[in-house]
C-alpha positions in Angstrom: -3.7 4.4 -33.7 -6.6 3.6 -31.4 -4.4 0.4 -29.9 -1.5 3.4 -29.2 -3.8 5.5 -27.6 -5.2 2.7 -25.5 -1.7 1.8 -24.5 -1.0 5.2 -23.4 -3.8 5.5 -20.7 -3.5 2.2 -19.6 0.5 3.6 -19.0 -1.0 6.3 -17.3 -3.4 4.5 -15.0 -0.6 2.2 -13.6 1.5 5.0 -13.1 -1.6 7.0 -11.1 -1.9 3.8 -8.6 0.9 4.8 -6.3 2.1 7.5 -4.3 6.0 8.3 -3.4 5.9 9.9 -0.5 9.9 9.5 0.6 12.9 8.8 -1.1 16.1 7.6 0.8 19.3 6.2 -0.4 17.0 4.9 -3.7 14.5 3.5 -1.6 11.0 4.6 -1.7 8.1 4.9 0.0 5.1 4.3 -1.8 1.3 3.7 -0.8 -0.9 1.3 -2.8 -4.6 0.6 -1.2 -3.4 2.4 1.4 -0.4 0.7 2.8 2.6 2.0 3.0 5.5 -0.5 0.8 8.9 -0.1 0.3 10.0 0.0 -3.3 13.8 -0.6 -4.6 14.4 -0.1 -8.4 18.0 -1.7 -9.2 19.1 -3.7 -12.3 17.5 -7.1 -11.0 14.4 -5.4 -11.4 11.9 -3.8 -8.8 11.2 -4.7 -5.5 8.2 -3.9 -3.3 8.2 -5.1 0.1 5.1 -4.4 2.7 6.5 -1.8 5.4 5.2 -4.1 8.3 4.8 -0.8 10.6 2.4 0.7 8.3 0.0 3.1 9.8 -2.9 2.1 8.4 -2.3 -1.3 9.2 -2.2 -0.3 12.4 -5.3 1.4 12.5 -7.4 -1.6 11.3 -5.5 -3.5 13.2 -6.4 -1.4 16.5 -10.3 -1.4 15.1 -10.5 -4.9 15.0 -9.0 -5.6 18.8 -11.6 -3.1 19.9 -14.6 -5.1 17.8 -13.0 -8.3 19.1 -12.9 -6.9 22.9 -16.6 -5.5 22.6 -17.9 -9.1 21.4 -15.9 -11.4 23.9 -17.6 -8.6 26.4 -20.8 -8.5 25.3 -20.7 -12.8 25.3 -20.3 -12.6 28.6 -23.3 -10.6 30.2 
């Protein structure tokens, strides 16, 4: 009993990690860690593929040019 209960919210953990946030054509999008993946469910399984224009990629992204600008600056004086 106690190994059927741990089962169950272990089930429920893994199911609480993403986030659908669109569904198209039986693709979804889904956010784990915060980036945004795109998830296929078909009969060879499930595939999750990184969005590659994922905003907050693109934020950190953006953060790190700036810290990278201000030290090649701040070298220089």
């Amino acid at each position: 009993m106690k190994k059927l209960v741990l089962l169950a919210l272990a089930a429920l953990i893994m199911v609480g990690c993403d986030k659908s946030i669109s569904s198209v054509d039986g693709y979804d999008i889904v956010i784990i860690d915060s980036c945004e993946y795109i998830r296929n469910e078909n009969f060879y399984g499930c595939v999750i593929v990184h969005k590659g224009n994922c905003k907050y990629c693109q934020q950190r992204l953006r953060q790190m040019m700036w810290e990278v600008q201000d030290s090649i600056l701040n070298t220089m004086d």
